[in-house]
Biotite code that builds the C-alpha atoms (Angstrom):
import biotite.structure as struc

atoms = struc.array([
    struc.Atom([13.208, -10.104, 5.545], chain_id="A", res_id=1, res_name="UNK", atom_name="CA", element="C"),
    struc.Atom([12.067, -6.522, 4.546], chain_id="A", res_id=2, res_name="UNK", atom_name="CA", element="C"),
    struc.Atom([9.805, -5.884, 1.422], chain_id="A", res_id=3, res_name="UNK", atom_name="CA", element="C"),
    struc.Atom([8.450, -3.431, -1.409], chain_id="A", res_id=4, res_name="UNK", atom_name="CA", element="C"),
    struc.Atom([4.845, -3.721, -2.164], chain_id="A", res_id=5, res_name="UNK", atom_name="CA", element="C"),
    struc.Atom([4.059, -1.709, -4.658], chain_id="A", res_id=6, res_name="UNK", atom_name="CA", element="C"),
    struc.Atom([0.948, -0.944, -7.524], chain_id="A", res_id=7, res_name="UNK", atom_name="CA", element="C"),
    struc.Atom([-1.420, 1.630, -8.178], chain_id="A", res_id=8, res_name="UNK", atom_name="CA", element="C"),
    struc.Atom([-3.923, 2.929, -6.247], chain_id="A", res_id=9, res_name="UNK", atom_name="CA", element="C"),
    struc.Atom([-6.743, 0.128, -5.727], chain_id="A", res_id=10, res_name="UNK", atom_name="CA", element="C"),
    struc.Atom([-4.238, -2.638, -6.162], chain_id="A", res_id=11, res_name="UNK", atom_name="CA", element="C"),
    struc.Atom([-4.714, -4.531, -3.682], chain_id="A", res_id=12, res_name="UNK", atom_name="CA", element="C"),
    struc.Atom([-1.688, -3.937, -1.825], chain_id="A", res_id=13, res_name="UNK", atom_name="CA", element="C"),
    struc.Atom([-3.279, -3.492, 1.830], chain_id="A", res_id=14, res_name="UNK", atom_name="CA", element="C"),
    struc.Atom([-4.917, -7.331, 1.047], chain_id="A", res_id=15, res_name="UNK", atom_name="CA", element="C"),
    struc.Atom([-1.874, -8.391, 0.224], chain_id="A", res_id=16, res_name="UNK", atom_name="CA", element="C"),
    struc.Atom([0.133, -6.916, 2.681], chain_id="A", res_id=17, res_name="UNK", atom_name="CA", element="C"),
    struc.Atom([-1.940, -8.332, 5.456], chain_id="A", res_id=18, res_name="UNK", atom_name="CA", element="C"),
    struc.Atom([-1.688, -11.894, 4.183], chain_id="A", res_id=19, res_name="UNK", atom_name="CA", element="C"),
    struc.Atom([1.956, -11.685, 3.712], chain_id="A", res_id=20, res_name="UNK", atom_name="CA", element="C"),
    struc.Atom([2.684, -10.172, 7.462], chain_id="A", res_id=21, res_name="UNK", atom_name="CA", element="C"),
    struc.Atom([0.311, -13.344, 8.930], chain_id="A", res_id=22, res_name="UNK", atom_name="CA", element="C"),
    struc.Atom([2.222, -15.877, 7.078], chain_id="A", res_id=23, res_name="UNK", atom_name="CA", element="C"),
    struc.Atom([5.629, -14.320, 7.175], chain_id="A", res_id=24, res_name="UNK", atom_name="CA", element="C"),
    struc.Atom([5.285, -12.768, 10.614], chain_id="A", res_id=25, res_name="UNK", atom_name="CA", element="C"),
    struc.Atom([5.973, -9.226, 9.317], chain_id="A", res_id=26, res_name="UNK", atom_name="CA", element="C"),
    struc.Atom([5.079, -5.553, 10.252], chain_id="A", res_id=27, res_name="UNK", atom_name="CA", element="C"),
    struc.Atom([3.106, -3.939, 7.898], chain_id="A", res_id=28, res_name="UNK", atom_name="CA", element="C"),
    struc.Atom([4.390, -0.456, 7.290], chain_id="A", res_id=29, res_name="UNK", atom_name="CA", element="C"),
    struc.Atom([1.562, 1.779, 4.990], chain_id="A", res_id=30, res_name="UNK", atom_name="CA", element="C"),
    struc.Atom([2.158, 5.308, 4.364], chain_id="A", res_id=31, res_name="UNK", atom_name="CA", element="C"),
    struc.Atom([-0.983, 6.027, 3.875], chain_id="A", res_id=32, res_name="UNK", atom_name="CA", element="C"),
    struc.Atom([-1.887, 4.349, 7.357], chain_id="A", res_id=33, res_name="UNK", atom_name="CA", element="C"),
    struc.Atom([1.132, 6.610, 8.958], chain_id="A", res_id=34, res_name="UNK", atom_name="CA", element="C"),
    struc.Atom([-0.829, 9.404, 6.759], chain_id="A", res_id=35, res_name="UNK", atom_name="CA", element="C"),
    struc.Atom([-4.139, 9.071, 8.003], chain_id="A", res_id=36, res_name="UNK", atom_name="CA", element="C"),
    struc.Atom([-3.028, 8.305, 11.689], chain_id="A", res_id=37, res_name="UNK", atom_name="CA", element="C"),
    struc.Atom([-1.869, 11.948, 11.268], chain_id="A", res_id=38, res_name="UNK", atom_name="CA", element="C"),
    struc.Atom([-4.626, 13.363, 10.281], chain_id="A", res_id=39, res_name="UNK", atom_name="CA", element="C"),
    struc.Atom([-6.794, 11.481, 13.009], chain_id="A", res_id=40, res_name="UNK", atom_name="CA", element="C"),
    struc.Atom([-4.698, 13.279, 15.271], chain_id="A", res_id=41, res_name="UNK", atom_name="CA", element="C"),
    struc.Atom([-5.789, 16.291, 14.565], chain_id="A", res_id=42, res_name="UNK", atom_name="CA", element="C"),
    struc.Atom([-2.197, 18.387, 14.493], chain_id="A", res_id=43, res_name="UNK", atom_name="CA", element="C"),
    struc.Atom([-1.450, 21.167, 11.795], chain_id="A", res_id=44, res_name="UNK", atom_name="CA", element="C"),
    struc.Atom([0.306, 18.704, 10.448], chain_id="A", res_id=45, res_name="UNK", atom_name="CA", element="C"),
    struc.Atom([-2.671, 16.297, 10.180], chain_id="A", res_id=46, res_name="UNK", atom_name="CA", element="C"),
    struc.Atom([-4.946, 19.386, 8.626], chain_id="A", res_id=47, res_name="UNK", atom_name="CA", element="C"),
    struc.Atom([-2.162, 20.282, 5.762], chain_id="A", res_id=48, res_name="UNK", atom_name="CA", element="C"),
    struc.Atom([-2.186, 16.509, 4.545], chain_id="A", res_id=49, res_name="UNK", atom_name="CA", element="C"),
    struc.Atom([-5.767, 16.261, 4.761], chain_id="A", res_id=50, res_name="UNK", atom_name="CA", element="C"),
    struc.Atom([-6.248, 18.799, 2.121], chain_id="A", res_id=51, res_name="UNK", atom_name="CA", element="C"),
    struc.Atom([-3.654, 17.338, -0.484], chain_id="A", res_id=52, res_name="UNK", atom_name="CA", element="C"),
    struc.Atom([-4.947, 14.006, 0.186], chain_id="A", res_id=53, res_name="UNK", atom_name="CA", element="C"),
    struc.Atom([-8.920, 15.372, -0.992], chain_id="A", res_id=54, res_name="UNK", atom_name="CA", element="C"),
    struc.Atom([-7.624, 17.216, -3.612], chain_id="A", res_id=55, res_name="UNK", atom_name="CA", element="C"),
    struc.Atom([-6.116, 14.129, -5.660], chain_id="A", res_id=56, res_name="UNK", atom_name="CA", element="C"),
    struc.Atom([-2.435, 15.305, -4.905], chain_id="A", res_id=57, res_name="UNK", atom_name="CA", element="C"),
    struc.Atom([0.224, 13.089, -3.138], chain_id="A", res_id=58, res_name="UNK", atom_name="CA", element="C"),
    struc.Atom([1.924, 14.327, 0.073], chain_id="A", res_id=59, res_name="UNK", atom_name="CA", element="C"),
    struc.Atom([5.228, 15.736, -0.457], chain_id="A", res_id=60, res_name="UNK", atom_name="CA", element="C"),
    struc.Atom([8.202, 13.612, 0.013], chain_id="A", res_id=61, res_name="UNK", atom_name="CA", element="C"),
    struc.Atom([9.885, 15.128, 3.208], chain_id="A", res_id=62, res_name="UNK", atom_name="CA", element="C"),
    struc.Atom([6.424, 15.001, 5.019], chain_id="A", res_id=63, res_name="UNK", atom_name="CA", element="C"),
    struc.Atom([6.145, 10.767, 4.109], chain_id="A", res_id=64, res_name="UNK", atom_name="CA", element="C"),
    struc.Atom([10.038, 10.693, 5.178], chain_id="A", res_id=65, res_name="UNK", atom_name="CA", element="C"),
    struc.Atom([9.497, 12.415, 8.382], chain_id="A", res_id=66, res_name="UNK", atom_name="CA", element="C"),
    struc.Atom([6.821, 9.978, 9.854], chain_id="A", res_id=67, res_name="UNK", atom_name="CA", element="C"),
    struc.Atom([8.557, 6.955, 7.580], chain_id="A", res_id=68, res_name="UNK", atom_name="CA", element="C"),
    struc.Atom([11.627, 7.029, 9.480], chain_id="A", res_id=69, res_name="UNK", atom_name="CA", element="C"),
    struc.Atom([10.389, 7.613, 13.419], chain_id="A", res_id=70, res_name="UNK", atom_name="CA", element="C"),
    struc.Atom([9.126, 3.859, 12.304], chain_id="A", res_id=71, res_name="UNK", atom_name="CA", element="C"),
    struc.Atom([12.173, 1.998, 10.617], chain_id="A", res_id=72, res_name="UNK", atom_name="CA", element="C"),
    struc.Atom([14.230, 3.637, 13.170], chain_id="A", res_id=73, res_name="UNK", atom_name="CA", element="C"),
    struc.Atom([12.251, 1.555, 15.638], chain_id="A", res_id=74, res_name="UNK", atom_name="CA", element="C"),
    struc.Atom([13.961, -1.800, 16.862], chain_id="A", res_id=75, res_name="UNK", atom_name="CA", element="C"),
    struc.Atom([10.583, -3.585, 16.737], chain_id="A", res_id=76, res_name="UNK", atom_name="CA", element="C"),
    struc.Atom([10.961, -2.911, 12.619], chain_id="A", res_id=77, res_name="UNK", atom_name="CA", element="C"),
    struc.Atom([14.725, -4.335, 12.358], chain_id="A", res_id=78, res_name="UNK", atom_name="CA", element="C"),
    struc.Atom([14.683, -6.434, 9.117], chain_id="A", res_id=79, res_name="UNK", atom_name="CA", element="C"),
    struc.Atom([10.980, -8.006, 9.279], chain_id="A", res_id=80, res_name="UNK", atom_name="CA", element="C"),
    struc.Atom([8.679, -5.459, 8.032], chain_id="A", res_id=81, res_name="UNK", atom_name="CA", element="C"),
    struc.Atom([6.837, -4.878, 4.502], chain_id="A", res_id=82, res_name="UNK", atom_name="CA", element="C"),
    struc.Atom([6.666, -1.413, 2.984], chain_id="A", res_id=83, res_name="UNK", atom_name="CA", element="C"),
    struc.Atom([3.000, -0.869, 1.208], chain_id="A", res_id=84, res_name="UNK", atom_name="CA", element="C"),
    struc.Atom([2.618, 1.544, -1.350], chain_id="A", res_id=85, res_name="UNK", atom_name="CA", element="C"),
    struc.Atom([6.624, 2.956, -0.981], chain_id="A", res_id=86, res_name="UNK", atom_name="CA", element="C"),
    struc.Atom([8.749, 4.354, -2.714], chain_id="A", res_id=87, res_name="UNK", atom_name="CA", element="C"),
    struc.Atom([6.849, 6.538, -5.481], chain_id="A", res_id=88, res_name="UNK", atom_name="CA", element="C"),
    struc.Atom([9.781, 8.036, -7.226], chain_id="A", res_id=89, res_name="UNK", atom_name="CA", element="C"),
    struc.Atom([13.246, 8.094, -7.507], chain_id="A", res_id=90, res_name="UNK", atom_name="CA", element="C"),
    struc.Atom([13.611, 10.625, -4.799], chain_id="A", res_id=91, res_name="UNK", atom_name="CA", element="C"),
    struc.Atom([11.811, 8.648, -2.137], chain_id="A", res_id=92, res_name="UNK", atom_name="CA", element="C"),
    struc.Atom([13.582, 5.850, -3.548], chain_id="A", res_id=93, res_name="UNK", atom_name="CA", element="C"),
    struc.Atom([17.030, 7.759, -1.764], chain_id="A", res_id=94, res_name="UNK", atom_name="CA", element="C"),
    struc.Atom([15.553, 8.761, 0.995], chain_id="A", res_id=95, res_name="UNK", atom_name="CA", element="C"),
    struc.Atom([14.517, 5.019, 2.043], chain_id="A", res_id=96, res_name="UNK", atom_name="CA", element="C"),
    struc.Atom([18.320, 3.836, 0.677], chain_id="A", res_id=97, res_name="UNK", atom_name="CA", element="C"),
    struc.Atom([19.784, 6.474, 3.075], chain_id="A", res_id=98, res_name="UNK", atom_name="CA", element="C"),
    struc.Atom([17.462, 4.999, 6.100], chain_id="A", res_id=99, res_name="UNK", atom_name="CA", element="C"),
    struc.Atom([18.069, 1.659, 5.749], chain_id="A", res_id=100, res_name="UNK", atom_name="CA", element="C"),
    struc.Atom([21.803, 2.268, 5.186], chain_id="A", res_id=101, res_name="UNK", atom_name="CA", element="C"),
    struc.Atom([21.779, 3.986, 9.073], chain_id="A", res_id=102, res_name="UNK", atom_name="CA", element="C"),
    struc.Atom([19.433, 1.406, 10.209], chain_id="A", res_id=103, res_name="UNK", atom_name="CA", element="C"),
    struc.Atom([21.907, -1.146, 9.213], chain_id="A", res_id=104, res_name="UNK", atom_name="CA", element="C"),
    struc.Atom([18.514, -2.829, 6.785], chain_id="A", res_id=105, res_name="UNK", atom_name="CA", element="C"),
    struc.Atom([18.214, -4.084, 3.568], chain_id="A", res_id=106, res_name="UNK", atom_name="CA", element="C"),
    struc.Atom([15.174, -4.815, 1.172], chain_id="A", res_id=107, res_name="UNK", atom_name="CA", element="C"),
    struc.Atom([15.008, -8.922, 0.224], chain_id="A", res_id=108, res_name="UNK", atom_name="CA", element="C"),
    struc.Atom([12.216, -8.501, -2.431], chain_id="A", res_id=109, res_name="UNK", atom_name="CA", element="C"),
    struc.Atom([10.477, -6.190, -4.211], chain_id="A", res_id=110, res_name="UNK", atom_name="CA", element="C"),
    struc.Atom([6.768, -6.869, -5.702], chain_id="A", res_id=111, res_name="UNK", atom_name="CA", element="C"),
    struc.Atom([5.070, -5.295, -8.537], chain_id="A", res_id=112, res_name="UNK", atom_name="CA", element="C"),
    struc.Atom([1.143, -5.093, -8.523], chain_id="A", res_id=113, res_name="UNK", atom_name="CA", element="C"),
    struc.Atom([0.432, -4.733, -11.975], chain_id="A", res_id=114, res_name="UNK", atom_name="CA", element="C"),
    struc.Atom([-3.678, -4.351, -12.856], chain_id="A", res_id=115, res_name="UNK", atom_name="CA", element="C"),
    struc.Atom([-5.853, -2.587, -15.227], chain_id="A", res_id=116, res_name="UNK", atom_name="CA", element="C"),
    struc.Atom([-7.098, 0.694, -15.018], chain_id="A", res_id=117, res_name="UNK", atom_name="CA", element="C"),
    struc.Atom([-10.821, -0.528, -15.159], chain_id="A", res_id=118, res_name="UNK", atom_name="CA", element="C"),
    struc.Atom([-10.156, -2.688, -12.344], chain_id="A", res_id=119, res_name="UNK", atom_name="CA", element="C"),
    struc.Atom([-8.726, -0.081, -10.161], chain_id="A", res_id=120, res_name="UNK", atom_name="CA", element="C"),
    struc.Atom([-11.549, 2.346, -10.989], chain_id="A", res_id=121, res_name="UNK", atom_name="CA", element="C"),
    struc.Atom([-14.216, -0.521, -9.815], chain_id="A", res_id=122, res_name="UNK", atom_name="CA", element="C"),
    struc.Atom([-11.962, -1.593, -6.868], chain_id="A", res_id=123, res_name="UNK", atom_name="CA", element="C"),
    struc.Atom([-11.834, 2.289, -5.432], chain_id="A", res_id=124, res_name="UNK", atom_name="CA", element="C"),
    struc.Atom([-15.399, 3.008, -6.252], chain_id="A", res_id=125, res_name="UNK", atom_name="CA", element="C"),
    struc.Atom([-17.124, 0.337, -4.518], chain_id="A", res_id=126, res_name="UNK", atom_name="CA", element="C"),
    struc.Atom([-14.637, 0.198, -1.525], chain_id="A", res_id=127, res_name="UNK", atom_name="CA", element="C"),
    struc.Atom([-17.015, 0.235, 1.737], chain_id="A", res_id=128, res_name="UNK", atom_name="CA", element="C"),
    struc.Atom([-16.122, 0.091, 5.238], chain_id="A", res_id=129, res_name="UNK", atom_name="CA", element="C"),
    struc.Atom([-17.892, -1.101, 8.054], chain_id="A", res_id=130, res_name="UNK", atom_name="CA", element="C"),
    struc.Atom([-17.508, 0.820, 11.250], chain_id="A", res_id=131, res_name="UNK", atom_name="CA", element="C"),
    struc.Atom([-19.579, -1.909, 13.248], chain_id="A", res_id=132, res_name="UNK", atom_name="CA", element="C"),
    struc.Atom([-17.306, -5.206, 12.348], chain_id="A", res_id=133, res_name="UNK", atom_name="CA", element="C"),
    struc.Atom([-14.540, -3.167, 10.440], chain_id="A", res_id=134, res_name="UNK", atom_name="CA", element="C"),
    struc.Atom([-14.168, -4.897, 7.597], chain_id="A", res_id=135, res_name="UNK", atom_name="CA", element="C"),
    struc.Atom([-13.730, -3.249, 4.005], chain_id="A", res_id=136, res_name="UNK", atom_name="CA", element="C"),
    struc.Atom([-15.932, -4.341, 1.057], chain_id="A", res_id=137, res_name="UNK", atom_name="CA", element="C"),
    struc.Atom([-16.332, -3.528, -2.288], chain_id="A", res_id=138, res_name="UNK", atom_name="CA", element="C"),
    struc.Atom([-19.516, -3.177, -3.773], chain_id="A", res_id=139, res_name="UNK", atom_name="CA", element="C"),
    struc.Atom([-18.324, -4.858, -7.021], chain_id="A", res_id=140, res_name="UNK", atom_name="CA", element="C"),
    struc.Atom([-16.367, -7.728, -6.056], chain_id="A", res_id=141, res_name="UNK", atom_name="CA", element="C"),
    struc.Atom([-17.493, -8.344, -2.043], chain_id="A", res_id=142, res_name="UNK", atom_name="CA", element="C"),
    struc.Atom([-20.827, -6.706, -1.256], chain_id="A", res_id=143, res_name="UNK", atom_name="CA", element="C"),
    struc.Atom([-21.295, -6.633, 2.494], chain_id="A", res_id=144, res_name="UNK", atom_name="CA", element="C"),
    struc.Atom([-24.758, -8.042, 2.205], chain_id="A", res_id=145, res_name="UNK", atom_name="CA", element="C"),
    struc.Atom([-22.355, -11.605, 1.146], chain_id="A", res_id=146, res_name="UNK", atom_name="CA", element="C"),
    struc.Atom([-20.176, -14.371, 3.096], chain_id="A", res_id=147, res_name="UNK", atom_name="CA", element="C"),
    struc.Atom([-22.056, -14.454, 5.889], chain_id="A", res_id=148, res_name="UNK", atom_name="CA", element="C"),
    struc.Atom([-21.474, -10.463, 6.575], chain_id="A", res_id=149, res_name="UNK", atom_name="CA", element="C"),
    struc.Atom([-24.892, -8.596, 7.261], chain_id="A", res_id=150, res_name="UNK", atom_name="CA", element="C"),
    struc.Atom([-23.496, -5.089, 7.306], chain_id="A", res_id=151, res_name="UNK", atom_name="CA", element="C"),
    struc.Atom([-26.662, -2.364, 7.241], chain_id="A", res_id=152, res_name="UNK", atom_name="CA", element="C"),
    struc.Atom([-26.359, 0.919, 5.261], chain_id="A", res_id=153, res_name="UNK", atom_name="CA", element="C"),
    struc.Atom([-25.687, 3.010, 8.213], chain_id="A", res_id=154, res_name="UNK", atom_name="CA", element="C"),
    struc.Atom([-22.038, 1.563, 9.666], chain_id="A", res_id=155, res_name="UNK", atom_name="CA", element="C"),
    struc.Atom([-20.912, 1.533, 5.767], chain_id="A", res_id=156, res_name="UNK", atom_name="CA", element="C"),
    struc.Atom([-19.047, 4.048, 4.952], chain_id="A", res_id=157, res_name="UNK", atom_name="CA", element="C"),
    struc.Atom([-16.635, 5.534, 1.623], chain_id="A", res_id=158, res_name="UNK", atom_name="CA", element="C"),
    struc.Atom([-13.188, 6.923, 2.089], chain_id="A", res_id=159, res_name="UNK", atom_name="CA", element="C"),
    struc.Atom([-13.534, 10.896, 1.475], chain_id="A", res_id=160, res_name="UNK", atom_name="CA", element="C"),
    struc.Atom([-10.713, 11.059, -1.195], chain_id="A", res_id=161, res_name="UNK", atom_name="CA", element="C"),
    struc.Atom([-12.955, 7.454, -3.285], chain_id="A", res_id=162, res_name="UNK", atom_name="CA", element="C"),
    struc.Atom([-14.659, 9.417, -5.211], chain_id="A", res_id=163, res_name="UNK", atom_name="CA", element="C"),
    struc.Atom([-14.291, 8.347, -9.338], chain_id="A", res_id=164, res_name="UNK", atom_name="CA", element="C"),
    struc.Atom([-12.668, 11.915, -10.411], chain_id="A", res_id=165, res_name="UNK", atom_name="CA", element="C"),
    struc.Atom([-10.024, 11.522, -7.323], chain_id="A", res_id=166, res_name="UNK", atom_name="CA", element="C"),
    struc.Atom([-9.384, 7.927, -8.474], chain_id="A", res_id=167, res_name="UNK", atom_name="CA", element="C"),
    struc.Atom([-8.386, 8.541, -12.430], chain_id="A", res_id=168, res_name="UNK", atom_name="CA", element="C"),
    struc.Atom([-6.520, 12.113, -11.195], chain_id="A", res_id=169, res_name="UNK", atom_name="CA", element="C"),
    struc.Atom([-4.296, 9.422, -8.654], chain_id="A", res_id=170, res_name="UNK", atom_name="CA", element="C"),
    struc.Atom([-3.858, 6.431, -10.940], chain_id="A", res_id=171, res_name="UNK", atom_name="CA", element="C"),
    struc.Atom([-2.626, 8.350, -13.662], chain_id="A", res_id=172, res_name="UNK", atom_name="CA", element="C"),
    struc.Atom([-0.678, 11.057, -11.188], chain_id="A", res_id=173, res_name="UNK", atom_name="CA", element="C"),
    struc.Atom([0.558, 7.375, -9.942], chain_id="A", res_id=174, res_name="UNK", atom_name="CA", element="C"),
    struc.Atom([1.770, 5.735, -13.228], chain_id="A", res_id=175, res_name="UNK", atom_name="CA", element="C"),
    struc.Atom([3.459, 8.789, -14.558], chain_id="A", res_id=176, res_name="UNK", atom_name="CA", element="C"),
    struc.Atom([5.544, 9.116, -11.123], chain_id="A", res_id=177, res_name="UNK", atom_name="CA", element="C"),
    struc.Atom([6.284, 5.112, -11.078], chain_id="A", res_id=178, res_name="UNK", atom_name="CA", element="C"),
    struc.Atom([7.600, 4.447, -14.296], chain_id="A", res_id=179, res_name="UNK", atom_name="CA", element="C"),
    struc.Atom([11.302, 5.705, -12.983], chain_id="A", res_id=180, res_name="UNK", atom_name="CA", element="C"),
    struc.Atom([10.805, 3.594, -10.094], chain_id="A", res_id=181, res_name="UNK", atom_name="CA", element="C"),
    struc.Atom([9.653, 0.260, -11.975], chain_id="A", res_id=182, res_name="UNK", atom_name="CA", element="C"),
    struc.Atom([12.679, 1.179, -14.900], chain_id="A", res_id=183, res_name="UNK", atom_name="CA", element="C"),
    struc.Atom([14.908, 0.987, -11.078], chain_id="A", res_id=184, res_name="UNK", atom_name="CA", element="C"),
    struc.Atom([13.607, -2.015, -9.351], chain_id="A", res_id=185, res_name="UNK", atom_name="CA", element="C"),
    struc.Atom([13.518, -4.165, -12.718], chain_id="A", res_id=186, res_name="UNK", atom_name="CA", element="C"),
    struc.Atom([17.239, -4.000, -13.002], chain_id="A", res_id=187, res_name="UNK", atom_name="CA", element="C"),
    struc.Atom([17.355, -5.645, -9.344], chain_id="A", res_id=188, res_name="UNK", atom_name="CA", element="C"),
    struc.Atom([17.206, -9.525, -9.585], chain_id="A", res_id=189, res_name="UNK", atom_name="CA", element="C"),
    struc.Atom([14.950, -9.574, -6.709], chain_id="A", res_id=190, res_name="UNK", atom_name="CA", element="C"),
    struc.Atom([12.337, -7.657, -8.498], chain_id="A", res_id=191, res_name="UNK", atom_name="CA", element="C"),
    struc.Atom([8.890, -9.588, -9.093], chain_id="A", res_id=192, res_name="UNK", atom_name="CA", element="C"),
    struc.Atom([5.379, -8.346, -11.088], chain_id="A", res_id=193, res_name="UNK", atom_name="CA", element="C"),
    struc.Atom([2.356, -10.103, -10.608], chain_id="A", res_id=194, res_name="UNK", atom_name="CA", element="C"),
    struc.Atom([-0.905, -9.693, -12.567], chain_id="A", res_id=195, res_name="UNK", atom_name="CA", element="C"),
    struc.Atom([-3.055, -7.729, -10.096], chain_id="A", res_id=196, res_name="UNK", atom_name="CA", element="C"),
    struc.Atom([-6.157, -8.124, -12.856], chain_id="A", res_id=197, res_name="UNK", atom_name="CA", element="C"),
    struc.Atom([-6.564, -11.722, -10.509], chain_id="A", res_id=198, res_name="UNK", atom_name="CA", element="C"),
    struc.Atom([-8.654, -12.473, -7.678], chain_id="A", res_id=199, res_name="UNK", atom_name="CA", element="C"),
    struc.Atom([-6.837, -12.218, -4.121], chain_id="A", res_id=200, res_name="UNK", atom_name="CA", element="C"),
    struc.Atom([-6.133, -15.883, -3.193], chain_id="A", res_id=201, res_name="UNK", atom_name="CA", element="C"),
    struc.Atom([-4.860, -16.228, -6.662], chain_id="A", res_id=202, res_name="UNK", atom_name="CA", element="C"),
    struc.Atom([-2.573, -13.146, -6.349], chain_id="A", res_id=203, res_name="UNK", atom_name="CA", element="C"),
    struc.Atom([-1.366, -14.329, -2.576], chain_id="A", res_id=204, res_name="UNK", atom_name="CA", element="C"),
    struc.Atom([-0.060, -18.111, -4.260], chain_id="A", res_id=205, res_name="UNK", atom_name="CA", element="C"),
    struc.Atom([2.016, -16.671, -6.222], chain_id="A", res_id=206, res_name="UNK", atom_name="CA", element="C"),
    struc.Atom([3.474, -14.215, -3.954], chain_id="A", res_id=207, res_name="UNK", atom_name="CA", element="C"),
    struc.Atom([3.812, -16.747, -1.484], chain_id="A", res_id=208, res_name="UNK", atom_name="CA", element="C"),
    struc.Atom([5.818, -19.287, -3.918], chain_id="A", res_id=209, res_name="UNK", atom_name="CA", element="C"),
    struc.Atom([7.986, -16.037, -4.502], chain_id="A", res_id=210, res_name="UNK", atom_name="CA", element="C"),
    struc.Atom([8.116, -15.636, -0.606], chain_id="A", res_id=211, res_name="UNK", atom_name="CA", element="C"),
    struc.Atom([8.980, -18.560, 1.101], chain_id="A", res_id=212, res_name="UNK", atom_name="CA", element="C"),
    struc.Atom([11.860, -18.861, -1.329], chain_id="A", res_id=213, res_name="UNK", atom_name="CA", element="C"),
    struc.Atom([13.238, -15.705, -0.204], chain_id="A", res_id=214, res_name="UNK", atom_name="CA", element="C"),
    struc.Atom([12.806, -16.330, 3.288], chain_id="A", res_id=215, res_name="UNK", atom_name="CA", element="C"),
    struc.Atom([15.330, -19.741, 2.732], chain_id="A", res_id=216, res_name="UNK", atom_name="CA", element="C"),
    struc.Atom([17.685, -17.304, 1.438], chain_id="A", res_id=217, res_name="UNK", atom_name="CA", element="C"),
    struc.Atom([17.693, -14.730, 4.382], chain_id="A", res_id=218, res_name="UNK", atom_name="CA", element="C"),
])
C-alpha cells in the first residue's frame, strides 16, 4: 500500500504520517526531510536549497525529483511507503506517475488535509523543537512546559524558514499551486479530505477507518 498525504503547510501531515507508518508498517517518505537532509550535508546542492527554502519559495521540481526517485527506486520502498507533502502540481504529479510506472508501483489512497488558514498560521508559529528529547511542540496547542515534558528555553528551538511572513508567503504560494492537483486527485475514487481544523487523534480515526479498508483491498 503506497499513499498521498497531502495539505498545506502546518497541516499536520508529518503527525499524521508518523501514526499511519506505526500502524500500517509504512516508510515515511517527506520531501522536505529528503530537503533538509541535503542541506545538513552541506553540498552546493544543500546551500542552493537552503536559500529558496528561507526566502518563502519552493524548490524547483527537477531538484525534489532528483533526490525523490534515488528513494522509490529503492527495494526497501516497493509498494509500502507514504508520500508527505507530494505532489504540488501537475508537473510533479508526472514526474511521480513516470516513477512509479518504472518502479512497477501504484498509489492505493490519496488524503486531503484540509484546515484553516488561522490554524496553520498558529500551528507554524508556535512550532518548537527540542534538541535534548527531540520532540516538536507548539506553543499554542502543546507547550513543552505540558504532558509531563519539562523542556527548558535553551534546547527549544524554531525552524529558520517559521517565521509568520514565510508562513502566509507559503500557504498561499501553496493553495494557488494545489488547486490543479486537488481538481486531479478528486476525480480518482480513492481520493479522501479530512477536516484538518481537528485535533490529531481525531484526525488519525478517521484516517485510520479510511485505512484499514484499503489495506483489505490491497
Amino acid at each position: 500500500m503506497n499513499l498521498i498525504l497531502f495539505g498545506p503547510p502546518g497541516a499536520g501531515k508529518g503527525t499524521q504520517s508518523t501514526l499511519i507508518c506505526e500502524k500500517f508498517n509504512l516508510k515515511q517518505i517527506s520531501t522536505g526531510d529528503l530537503l533538509r537532509l541535503e542541506i545538513n550535508k552541506g553540498s552546493v546542492l544543500g546551500k542552493e536549497i537552503e536559500n529558496i527554502i528561507n526566502n518563502g519559495n519552493f524548490v524547483s521540481d527537477l531538484i525534489v525529483l532528483e533526490l525523490l526517485e534515488k528513494v522509490i527506486s529503492s527495494k526497501d520502498y516497493t509498494n509500502n511507503f507514504i508520500l508527505d507533502g507530494y505532489p504540488r502540481n501537475l508537473n510533479q504529479i508526472k514526474n511521480l506517475n513516470d516513477i512509479l510506472n518504472k518502479n512497477n508501483q501504484y498509489i492505493s489512497g490519496i488524503i486531503f488535509l484540509n484546515v484553516h488558514k488561522e490554524i496553520i498560521k498558529k500551528r507554524i508559529d508556535g512550532r518548537v523543537f527540542c534538541t535534548k528529547c527531540k520532540k516538536m511542540f507548539n506553543t499554542y496547542f502543546n507547550p513543552p512546559n505540558k504532558n509531563n515534558h519539562t523542556c527548558k528555553d535553551e534546547f527549544l528551538q524554531k525552524r529558520s524558514d517559521d517565521n509568520l511572513k514565510t508562513i502566509l508567503h507559503r500557504y498561499d504560494t501553496y493553495m494557488d499551486q494545489t488547486e490543479p492537483v486537488l481538481d486531479y486527485y478528486k476525480k480518482d475514487s480513492s481520493f479522501y479530505e479530512i477536516d484538518g481544523n481537528q485535533e490529531i487523534s481525531d484526525i488519525f480515526v478517521e484516517i485510520n477507518s479510511i485505512l484499514s479498508n484499503l489495506s483489505n483491498w490491497h
